[in-house]
C-alpha positions as CSV (number, residue, x, y, z in Angstrom):
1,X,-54.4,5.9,-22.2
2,X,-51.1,4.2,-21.5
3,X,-48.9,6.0,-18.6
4,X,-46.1,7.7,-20.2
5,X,-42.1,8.6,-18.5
6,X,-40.4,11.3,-19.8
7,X,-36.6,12.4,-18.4
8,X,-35.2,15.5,-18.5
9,X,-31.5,15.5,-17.1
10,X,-30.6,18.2,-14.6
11,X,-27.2,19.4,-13.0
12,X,-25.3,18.6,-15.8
13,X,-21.0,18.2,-15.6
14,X,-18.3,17.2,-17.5
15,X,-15.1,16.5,-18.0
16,X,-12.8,14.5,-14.7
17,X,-16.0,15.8,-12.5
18,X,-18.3,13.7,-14.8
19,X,-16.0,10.8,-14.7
20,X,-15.9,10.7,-10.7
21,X,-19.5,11.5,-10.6
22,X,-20.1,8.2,-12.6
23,X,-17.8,6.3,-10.5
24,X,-18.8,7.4,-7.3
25,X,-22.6,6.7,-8.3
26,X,-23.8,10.1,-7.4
27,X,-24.5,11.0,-11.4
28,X,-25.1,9.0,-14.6
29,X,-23.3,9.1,-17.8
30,X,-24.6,11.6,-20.5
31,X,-23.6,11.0,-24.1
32,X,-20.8,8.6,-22.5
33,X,-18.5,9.1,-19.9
34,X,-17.3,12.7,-21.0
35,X,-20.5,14.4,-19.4
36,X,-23.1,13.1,-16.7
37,X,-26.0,14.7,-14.9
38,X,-26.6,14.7,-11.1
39,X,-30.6,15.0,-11.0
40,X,-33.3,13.9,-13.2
41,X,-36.7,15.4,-13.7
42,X,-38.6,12.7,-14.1
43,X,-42.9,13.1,-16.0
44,X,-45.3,10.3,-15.5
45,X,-48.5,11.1,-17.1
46,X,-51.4,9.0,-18.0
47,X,-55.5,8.5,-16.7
48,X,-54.7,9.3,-13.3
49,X,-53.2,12.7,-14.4
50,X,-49.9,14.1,-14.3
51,X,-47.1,13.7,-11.7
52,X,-43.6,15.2,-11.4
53,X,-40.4,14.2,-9.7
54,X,-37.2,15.5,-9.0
55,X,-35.0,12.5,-8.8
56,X,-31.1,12.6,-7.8
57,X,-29.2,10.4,-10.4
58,X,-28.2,8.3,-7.5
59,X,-31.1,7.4,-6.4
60,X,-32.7,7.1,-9.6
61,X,-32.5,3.2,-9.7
62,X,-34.4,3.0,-6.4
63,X,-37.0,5.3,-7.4
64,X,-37.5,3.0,-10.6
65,X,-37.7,0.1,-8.5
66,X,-40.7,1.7,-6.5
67,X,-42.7,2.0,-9.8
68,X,-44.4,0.5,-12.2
69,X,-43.4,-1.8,-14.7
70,X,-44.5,0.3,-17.2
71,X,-43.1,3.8,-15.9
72,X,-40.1,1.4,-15.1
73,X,-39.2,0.4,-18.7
74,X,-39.9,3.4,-20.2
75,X,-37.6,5.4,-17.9
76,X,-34.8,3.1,-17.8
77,X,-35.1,3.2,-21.9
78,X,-34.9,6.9,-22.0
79,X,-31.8,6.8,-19.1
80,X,-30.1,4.7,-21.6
81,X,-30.5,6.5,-24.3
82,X,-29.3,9.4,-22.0
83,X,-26.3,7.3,-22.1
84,X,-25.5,6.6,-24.9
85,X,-23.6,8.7,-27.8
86,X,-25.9,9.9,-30.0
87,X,-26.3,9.4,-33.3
88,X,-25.4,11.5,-36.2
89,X,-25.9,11.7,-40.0
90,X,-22.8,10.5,-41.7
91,X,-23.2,13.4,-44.3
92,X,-22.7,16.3,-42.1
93,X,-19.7,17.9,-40.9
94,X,-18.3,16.5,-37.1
95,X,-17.8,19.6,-35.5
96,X,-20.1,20.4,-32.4
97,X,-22.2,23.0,-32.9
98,X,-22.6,23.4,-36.2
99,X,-24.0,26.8,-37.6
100,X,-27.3,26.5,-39.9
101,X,-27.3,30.4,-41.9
102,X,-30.9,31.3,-43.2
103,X,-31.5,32.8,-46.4
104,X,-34.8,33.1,-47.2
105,X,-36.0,33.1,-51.1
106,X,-39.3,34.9,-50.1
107,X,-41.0,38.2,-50.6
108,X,-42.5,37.8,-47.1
109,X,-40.1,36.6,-44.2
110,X,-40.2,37.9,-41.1
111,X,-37.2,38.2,-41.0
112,X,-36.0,40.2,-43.7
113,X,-39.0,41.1,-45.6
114,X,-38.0,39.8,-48.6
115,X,-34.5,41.0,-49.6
116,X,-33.3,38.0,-51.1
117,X,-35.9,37.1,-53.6
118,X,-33.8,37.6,-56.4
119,X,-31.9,34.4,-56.9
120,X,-28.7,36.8,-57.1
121,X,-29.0,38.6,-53.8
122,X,-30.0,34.9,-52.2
123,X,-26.9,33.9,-53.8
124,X,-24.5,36.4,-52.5
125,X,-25.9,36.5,-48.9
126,X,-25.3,32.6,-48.7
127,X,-21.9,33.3,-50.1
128,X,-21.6,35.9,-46.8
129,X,-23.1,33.6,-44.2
130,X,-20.7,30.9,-45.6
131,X,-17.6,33.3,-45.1
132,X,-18.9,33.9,-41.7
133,X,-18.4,30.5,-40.6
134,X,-22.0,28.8,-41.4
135,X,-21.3,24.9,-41.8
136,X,-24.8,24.6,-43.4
137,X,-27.3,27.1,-45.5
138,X,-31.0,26.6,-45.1
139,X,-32.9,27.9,-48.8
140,X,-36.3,28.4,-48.3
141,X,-38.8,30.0,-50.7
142,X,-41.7,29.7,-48.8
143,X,-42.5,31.6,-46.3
144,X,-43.8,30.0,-42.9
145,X,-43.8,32.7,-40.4
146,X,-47.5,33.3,-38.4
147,X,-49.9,34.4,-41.1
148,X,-47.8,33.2,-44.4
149,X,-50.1,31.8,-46.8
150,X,-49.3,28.5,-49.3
151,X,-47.7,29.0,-52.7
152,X,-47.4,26.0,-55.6
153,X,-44.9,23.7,-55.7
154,X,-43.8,25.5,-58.9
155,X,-43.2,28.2,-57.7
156,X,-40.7,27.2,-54.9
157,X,-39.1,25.4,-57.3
158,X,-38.5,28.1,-59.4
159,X,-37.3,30.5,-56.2
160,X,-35.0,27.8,-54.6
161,X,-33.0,25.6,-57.5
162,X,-31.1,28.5,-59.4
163,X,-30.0,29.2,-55.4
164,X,-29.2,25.8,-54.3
165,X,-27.5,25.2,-57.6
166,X,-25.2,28.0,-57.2
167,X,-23.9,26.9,-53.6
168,X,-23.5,23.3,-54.3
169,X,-21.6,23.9,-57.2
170,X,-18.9,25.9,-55.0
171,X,-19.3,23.4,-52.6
172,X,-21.6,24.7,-49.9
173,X,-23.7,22.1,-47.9
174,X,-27.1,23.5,-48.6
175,X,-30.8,21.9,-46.5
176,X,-33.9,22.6,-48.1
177,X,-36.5,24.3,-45.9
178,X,-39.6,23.2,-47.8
179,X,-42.6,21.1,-46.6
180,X,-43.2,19.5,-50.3
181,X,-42.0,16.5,-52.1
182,X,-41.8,17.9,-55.0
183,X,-39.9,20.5,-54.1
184,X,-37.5,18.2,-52.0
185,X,-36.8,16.2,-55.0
186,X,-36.1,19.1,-56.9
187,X,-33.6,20.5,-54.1
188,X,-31.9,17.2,-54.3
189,X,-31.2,17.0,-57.5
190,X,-30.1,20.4,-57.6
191,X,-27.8,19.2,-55.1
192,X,-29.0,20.0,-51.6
193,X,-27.4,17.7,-49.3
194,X,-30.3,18.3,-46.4
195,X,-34.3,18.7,-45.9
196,X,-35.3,20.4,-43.0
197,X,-39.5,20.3,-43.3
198,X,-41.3,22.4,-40.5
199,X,-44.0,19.8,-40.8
200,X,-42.3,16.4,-39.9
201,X,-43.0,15.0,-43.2
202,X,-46.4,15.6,-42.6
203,X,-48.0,18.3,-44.4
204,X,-47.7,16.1,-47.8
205,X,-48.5,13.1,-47.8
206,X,-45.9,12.1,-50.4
207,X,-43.1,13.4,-48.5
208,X,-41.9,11.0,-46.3
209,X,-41.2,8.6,-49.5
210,X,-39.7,11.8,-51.3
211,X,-37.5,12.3,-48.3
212,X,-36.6,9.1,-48.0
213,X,-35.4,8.1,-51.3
214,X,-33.5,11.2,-51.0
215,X,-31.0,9.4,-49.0
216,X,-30.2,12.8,-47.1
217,X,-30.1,13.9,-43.7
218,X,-33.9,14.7,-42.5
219,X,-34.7,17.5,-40.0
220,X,-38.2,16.5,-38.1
221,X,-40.0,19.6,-36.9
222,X,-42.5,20.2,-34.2
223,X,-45.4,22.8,-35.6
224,X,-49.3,23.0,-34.5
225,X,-51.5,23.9,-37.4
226,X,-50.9,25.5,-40.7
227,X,-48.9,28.9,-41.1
228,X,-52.0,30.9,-41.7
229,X,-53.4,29.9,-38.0
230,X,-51.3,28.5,-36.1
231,X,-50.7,30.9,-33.6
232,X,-54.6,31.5,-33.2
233,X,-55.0,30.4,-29.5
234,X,-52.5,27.2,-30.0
235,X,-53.0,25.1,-26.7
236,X,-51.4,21.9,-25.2
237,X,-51.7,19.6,-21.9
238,X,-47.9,19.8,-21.2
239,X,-46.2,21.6,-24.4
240,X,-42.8,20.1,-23.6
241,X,-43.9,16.8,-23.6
242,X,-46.8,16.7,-26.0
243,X,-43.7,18.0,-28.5
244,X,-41.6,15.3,-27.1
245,X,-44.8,13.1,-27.9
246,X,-44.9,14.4,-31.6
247,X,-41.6,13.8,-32.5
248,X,-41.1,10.7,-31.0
249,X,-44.4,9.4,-33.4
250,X,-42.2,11.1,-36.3
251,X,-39.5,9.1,-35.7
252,X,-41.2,6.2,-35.2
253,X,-43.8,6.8,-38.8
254,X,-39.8,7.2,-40.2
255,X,-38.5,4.1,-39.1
256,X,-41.9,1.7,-39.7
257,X,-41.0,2.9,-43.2
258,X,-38.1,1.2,-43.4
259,X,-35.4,4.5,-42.5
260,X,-32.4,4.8,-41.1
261,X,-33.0,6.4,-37.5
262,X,-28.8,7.8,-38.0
263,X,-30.6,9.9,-40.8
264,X,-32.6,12.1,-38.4
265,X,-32.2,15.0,-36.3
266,X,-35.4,16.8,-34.2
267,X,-36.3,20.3,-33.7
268,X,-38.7,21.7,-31.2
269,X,-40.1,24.7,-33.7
270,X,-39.7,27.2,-31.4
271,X,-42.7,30.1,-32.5
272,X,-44.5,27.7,-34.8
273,X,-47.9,27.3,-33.1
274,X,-47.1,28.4,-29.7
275,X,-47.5,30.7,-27.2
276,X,-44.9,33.0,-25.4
277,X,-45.1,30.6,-22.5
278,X,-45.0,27.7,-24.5
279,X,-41.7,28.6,-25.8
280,X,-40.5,29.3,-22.5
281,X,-41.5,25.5,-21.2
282,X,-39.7,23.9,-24.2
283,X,-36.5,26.2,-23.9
284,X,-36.4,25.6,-20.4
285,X,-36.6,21.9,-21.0
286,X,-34.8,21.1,-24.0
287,X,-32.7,18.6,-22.4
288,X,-35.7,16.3,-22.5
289,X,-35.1,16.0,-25.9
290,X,-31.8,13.9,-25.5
291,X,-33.9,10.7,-24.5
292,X,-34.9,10.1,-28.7
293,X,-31.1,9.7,-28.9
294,X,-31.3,12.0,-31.9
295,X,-29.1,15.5,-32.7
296,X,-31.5,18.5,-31.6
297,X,-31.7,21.8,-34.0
298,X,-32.6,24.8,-32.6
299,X,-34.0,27.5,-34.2
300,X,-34.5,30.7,-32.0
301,X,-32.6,33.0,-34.3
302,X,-35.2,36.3,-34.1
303,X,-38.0,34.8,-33.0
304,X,-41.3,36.7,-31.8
305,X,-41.2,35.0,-27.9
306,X,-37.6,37.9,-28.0
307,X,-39.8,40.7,-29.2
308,X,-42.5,39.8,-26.3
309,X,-39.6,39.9,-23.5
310,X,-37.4,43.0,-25.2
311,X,-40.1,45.8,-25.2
312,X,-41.5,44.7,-29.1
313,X,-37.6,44.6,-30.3
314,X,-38.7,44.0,-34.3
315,X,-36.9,41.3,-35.6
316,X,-33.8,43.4,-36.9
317,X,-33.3,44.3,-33.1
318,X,-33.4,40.9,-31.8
319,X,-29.7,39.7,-32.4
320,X,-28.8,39.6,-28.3
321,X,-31.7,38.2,-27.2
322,X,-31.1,35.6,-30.0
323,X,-27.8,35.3,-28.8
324,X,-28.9,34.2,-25.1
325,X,-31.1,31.8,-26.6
326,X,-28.9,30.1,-28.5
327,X,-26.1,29.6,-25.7
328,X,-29.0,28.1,-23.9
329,X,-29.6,25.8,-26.2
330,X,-25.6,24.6,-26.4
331,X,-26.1,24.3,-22.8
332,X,-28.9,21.6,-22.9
333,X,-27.1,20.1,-25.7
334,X,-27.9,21.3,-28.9
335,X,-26.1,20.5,-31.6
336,X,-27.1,23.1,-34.3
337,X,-28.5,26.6,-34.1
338,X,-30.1,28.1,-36.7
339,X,-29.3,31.4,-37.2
340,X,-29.8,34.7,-38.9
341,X,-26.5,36.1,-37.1
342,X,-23.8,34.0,-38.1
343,X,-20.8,35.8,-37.4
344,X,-22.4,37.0,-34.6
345,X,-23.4,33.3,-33.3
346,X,-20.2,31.9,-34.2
347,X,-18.5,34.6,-32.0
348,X,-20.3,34.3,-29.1
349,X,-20.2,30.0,-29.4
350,X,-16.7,30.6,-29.6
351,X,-16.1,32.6,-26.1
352,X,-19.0,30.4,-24.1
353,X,-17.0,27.3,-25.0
354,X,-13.7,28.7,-23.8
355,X,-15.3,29.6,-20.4
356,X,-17.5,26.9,-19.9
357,X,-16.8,23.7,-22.0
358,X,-20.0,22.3,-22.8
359,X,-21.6,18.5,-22.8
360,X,-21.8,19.1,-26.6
361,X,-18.4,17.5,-27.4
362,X,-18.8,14.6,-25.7
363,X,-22.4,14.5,-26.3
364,X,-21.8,14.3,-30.3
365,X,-18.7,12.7,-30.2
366,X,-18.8,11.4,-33.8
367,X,-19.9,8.5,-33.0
368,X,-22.5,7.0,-35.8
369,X,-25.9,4.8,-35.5
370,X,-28.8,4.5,-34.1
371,X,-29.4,4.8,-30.3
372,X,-31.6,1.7,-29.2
């Protein structure tokens, strides 16, 4: 086993402090010049076990020196890409954050127990969200949540097009939450203008092609096991990383096809085969994410790791504690939240920003391409 680095930038400014930080060589430039960090943690894990660091960003350069070549060119890549804008698909809107409004097509989410299976209450709760300020709707009509079981691709088809065609035709920018090809294709053609797969293109085999040839904007999802099981005693070495692990294979099974990189954006999967504590690690880490140089999603929005801290809120209870998590995330730097809540969201995003302007501006600038 090959020693691995992983970064995750600490002490984050921005703004003129950012800019002197740079120039006095006490911080290093995050997302360019706009934001930097002042401290690093820094991973190194491999046959000899793990070790952590907490590195100053000055002195970052001499503690690389003191290392391997190996850790050495891995950590300096992922400093760089630190750096660097990020990228971002050319089809979605510039603003920073954007809001992603759910609306399950499912008799069995867990988060509203199936209320919008008809295709006209789907319909007219996308039209709400919209109103409320979501910049994307995610249709799903298969439900995922710890237990769900598998339905044909039919069928999904059949809950999710009538929907998708409705919104696109008044313009909405609608993602597909579906783990199929055949269902992606279907989306598209119905005019979904995003796939968002839970699986990282992986529970069908086809999908990766599908998703491809799609030409759309491609959400790559962290999740451990199938629906049915996958919170049955999920385990990791280091869940942070060993996500950061996964989704950095993802990207890379995306580009050896031949993809463009500027297509992607990465999500954690908070709750999908993990443990209360395992969702903690990741939150609390998220800016490790920032070294694949690719937009992060979050989706916390009601999740079960709220109901564990709030006393067994149910999921209709769990707006502020998705509220906290999601102002987290901007924090770390991500750049959409996915969100049951979105006038709710939007509100709070709105009042955090004014108080506390965040690295997301500079961070996703608008500045297109793939980070090297």
């Amino acid at each position: 086993m090959a020693v691995r680095a992983y970064l995750h930038p600490l002490g984050v400014i921005v703004g003129d402090a950012a800019r002197r930080g740079i120039e006095g060589g006490w911080a290093l430039p995050l997302g360019g010049d706009e934001a930097a960090f002042t401290g690093c943690e820094v991973w190194q894990r491999g046959p000899q076990g793990t070790r952590r660091d907490v590195v100053a960003a000055g002195q970052l350069p001499r503690w690389l020196d003191d290392r391997s070549p190996e850790v050495r060119h891995q950590a300096a890549r992922l400093r760089d890409r630190l750096a660097a804008p990020c990228s971002w698909p050319e089809m979605l809107p510039r603003r920073r954050p954007l809001l992603m409004g759910v609306v399950n097509v499912t008799p069995d989410s867990f988060s509203d127990g199936g209320r919008f299976l008809e295709p006209a209450a789907a319909i007219a709760q996308a039209l709400r969200l919209h109103a409320e300020g979501a910049d994307i709707v995610d249709v799903g009509g298969e439900s995922t949540r710890p237990g769900a079981g598998a339905i044909s691709d039919d069928e999904e088809i059949g809950r999710v097009v009538p929907v998708i065609e409705a919104l696109a035709g008044r313009g909405i920018l609608v993602s597909i939450d579906t783990r199929k090809a055949a269902v992606m294709a279907a989306a598209a053609a119905a005019g979904a203008r995003m796939i968002n797969d839970i699986s990282a293109l992986r529970h069908d085999p086809r999908s990766l092609e599908a998703a491809g040839a799609s030409g759309l904007p491609v959400v790559l999802m962290h999740s451990q096991g199938e629906p049915a099981t996958m919170q049955a005693q999920p385990t990791y070495e280091i869940a942070p990383l060993d996500v950061f692990d996964h989704l950095a294979a993802r990207v890379d099974a995306w580009t050896a096809a031949g993809l463009e990189r500027s297509r992607l954006l990465i999500d954690p999967g908070i709750g999908f085969g993990k443990t209360l504590d395992h969702n903690l690690e990741i939150l609390s880490r998220l800016g490790l994410y920032l070294g694949l140089g690719l937009p992060i999603l979050l989706g916390a929005s009601r999740k079960s790791f709220i109901g564990r801290l709030a006393d067994g809120a149910s999921a209709k209870d769990r707006l502020p504690g998705s509220l906290a998590a999601a102002i987290h995330g901007l924090a770390a730097g991500a750049a959409v939240l996915r969100v049951h809540d979105v006038a709710a969201t939007q509100q709070a995003v709105a009042i955090w920003q004014a108080l506390a302007p965040s690295p997301q501006v500079p961070l996703h600038s608008g500045t297109t391409g793939s980070a090297t």
